[in-house]
C-alpha positions as CSV (number, residue, x, y, z in Angstrom):
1,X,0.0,0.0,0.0
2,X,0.7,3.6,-0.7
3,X,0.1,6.4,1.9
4,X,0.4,10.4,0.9
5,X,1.2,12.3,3.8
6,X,0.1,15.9,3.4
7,X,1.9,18.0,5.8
8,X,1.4,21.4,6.5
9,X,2.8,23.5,3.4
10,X,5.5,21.0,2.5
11,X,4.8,18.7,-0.7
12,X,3.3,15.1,0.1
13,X,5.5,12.3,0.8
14,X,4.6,9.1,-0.7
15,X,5.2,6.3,2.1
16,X,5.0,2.3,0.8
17,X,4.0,0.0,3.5
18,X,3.7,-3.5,2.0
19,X,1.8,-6.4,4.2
20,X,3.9,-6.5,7.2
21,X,4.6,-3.1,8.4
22,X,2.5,-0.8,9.9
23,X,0.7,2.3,7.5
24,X,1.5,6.0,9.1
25,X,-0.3,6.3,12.7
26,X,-1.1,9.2,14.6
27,X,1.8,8.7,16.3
28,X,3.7,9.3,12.7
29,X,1.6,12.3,11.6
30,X,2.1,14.6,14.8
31,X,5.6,13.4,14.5
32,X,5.3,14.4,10.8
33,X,3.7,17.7,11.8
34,X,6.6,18.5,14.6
35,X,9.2,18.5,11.9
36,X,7.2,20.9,9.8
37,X,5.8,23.5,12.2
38,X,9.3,23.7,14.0
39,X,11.3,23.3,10.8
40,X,13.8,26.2,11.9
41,X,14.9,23.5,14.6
42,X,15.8,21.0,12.4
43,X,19.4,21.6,10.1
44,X,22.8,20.2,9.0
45,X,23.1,16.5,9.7
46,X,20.3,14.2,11.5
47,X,19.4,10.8,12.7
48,X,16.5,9.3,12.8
49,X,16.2,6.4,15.7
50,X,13.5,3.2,15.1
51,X,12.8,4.8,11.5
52,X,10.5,2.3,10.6
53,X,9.8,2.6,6.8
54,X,11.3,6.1,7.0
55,X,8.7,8.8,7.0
56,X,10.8,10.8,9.3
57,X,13.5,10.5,7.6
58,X,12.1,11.5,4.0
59,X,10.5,14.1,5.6
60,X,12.9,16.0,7.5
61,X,15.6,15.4,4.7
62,X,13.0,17.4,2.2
63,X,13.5,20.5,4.6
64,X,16.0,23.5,2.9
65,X,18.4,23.3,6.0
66,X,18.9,19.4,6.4
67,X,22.3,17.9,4.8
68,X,21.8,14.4,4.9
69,X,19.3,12.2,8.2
70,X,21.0,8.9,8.6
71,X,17.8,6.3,9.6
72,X,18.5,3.5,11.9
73,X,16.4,0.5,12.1
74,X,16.3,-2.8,13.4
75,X,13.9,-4.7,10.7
76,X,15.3,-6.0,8.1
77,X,12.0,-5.4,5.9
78,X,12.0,-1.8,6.9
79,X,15.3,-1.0,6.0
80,X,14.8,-2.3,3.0
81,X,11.5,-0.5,2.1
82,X,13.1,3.0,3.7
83,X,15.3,2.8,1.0
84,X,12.3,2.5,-1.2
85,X,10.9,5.1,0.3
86,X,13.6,7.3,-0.3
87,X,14.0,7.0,-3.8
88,X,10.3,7.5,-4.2
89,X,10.8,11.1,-2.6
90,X,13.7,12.0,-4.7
91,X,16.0,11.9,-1.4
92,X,18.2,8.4,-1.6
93,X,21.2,11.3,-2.2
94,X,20.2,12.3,1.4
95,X,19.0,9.8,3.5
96,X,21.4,6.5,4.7
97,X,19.6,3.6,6.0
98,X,21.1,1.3,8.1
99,X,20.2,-1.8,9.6
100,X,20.9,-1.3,13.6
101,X,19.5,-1.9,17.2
102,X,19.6,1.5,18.4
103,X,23.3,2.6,17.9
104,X,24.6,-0.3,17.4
105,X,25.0,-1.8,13.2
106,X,24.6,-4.8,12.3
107,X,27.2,-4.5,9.4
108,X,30.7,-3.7,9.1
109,X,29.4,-0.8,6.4
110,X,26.9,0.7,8.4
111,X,29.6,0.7,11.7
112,X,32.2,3.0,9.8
113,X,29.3,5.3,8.6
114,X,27.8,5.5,12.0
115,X,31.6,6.2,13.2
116,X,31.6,9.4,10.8
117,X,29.2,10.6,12.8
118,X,30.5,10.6,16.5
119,X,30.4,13.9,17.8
120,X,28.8,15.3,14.0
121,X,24.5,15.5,14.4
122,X,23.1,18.5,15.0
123,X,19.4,16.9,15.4
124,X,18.0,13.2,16.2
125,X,14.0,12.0,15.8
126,X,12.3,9.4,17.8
127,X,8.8,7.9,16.9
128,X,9.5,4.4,18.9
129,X,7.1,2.4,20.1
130,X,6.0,1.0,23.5
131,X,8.9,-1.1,24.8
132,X,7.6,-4.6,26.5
133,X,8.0,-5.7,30.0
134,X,8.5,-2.4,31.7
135,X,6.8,0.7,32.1
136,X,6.5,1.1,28.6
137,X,9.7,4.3,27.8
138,X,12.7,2.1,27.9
139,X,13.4,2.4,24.1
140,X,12.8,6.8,24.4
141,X,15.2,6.7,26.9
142,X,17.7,4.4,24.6
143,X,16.8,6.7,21.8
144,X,18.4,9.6,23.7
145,X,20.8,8.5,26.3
146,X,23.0,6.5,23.7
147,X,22.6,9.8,21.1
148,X,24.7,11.5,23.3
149,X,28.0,10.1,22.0
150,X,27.0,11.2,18.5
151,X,25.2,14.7,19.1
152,X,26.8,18.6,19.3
153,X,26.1,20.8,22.0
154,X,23.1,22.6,21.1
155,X,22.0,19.8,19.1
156,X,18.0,19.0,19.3
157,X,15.9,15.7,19.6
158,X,12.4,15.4,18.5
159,X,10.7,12.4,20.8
160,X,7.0,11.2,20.2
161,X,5.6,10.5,23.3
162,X,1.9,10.4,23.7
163,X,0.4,12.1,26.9
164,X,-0.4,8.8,28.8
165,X,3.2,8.6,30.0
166,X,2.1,11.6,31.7
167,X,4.9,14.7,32.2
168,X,7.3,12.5,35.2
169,X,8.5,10.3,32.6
170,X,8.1,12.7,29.7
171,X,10.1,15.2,31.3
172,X,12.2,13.1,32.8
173,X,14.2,11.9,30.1
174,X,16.2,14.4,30.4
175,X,17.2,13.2,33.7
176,X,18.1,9.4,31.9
177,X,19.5,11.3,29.5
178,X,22.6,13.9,31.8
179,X,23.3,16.3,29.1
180,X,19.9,17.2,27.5
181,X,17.4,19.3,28.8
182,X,13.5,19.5,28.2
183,X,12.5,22.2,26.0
184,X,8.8,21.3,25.6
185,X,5.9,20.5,23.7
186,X,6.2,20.5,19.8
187,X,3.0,19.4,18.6
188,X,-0.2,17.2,20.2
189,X,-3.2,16.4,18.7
190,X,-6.6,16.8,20.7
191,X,-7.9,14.1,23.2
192,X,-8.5,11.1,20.4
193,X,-9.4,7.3,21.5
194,X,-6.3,5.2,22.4
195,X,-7.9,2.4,20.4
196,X,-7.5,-0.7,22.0
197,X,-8.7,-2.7,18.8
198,X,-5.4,-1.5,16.8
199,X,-3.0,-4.6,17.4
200,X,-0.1,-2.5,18.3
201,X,-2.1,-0.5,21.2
202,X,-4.3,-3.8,22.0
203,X,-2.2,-4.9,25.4
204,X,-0.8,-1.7,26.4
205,X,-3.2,-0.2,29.0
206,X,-3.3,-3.5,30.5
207,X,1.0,-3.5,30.7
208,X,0.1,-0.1,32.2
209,X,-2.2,-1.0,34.6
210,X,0.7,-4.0,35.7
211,X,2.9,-1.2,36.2
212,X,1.0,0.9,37.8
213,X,0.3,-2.2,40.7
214,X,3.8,-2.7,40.8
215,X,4.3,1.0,42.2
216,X,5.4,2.8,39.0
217,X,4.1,6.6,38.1
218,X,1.0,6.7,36.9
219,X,-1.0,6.5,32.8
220,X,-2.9,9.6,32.4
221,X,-6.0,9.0,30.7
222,X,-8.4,10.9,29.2
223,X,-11.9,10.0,31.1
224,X,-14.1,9.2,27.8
225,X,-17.8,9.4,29.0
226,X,-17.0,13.2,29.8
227,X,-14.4,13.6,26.5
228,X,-11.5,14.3,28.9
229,X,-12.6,16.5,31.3
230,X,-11.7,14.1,34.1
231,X,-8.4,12.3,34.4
232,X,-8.4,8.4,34.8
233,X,-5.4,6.3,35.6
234,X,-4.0,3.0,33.3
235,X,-6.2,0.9,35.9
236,X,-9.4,2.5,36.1
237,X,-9.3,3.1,32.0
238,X,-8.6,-0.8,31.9
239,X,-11.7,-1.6,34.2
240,X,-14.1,1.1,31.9
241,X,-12.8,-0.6,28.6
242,X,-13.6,-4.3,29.9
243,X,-17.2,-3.3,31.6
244,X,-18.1,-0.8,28.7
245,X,-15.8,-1.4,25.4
246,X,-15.2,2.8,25.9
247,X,-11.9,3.2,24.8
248,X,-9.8,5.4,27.1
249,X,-8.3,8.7,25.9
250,X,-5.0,10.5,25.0
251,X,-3.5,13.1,23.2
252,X,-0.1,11.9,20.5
253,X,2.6,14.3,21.2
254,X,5.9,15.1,20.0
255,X,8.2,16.6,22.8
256,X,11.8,18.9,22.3
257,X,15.0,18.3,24.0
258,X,18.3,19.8,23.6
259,X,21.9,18.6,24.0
260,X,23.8,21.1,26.2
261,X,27.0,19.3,26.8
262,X,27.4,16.6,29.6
């Protein structure tokens, strides 16, 4: 399949996402929409962390400012189809994919490329997705923690991270991450069902609501019989779903950090 993302006054991008990988999400679009509306953030040399099938990267490598985005990602598939996607978009000249687990290649080539860059990045982007077996953030707080040994001071980072993590663990990434500091909120949509019927969302408020008994910082939801007004933790939206199928509520965010220098 084919997906045209329209974003703000940029030309579409033309996304291929074959059986197998996920189409563009909300989670992509107001990551999408984060590049655009704070373009002036983004220049120079990037990388793009978990890129998927490499919206973020095509995107961001379409701006005036941007050099080259290197896009690392850890399926095989979707680094292959990035690659596609680049050519599509007239950007393959700009945009390296490589096949890595975080910051780490799997291939002699795409080590000594992601050498070049130690030290070199002036901005990184993050749409990763819920990490299993913990409190969900482990893979945003790879995503900047390890960027450290490749980013300049004054460098920025772009991190999707939708409003159920609530501000503690939003916020404090920078504290996981010594070095970069929170510099706020880039783009959110309004309150929109976290739908539990998507297979990628389908266990998550339940993994929250385990976390949430084991003592960790509370998931908060958007109350949906009142569209929001009230907030409802991970284990009270759990509860609502399974008595009443109402699917809680959250905003998709994309968040702004900056490397100041550890």
């Amino acid at each position: 399949m084919l997906t045209d993302a329209v974003v703000g006054d940029l030309a579409p991008i033309t996304i291929h996402h074959p059986p197998g990988t996920y189409p563009l999400t909300p989670a992509s679009r107001i990551s999408l929409r984060a590049i655009v509306d704070h373009r002036d953030l983004f220049r120079g040399v990037g990388l793009d962390w978990g890129a998927g099938t490499g919206c973020l990267a095509v995107l961001a490598a379409k701006l005036p400012d941007v050099r080259h985005v290197t896009a690392l990602e850890i399926g095989e598939d979707d680094v292959r189809i990035a690659r596609v996607n680049a050519e599509r978009n007239g950007v393959s000249d700009r945009v390296t994919v490589i096949h890595a687990d975080s910051y780490e290649p799997r291939t002699a080539e795409g080590r000594d490329a992601l050498d070049r860059l130690v030290g070199a990045v002036d901005f990184v982007l993050a749409n990763p997705p819920a990490s299993p077996g913990d409190d969900g953030f482990t893979f945003r707080r790879r995503a900047l923690c390890e960027a450290r040994r490749f980013v300049k001071p004054g460098a920025v980072a772009m991190v999707q991270a939708s409003a159920q993590y609530g501000a503690g663990r939003i916020e404090g990434l920078a504290r996981d991450a010594p070095g970069f500091v929170y510099t706020g909120l880039l783009a959110t949509t309004d309150w929109i069902e976290f739908d539990q019927s998507r297979p990628d969302l389908e266990h998550q408020v339940d993994a929250y609501a385990q976390e949430e008994a084991r003592g960790g910082l509370p998931y908060p939801f958007g109350d949906p019989r009142d569209g929001g007004a009230t907030i409802i933790d991970a284990r009270q939206a759990l509860e609502l779903y399974r008595r009443t199928g109402k699917h809680p509520l959250s905003k998709w965010q994309a968040h702004g950090f900056r490397f100041i220098g550890c």
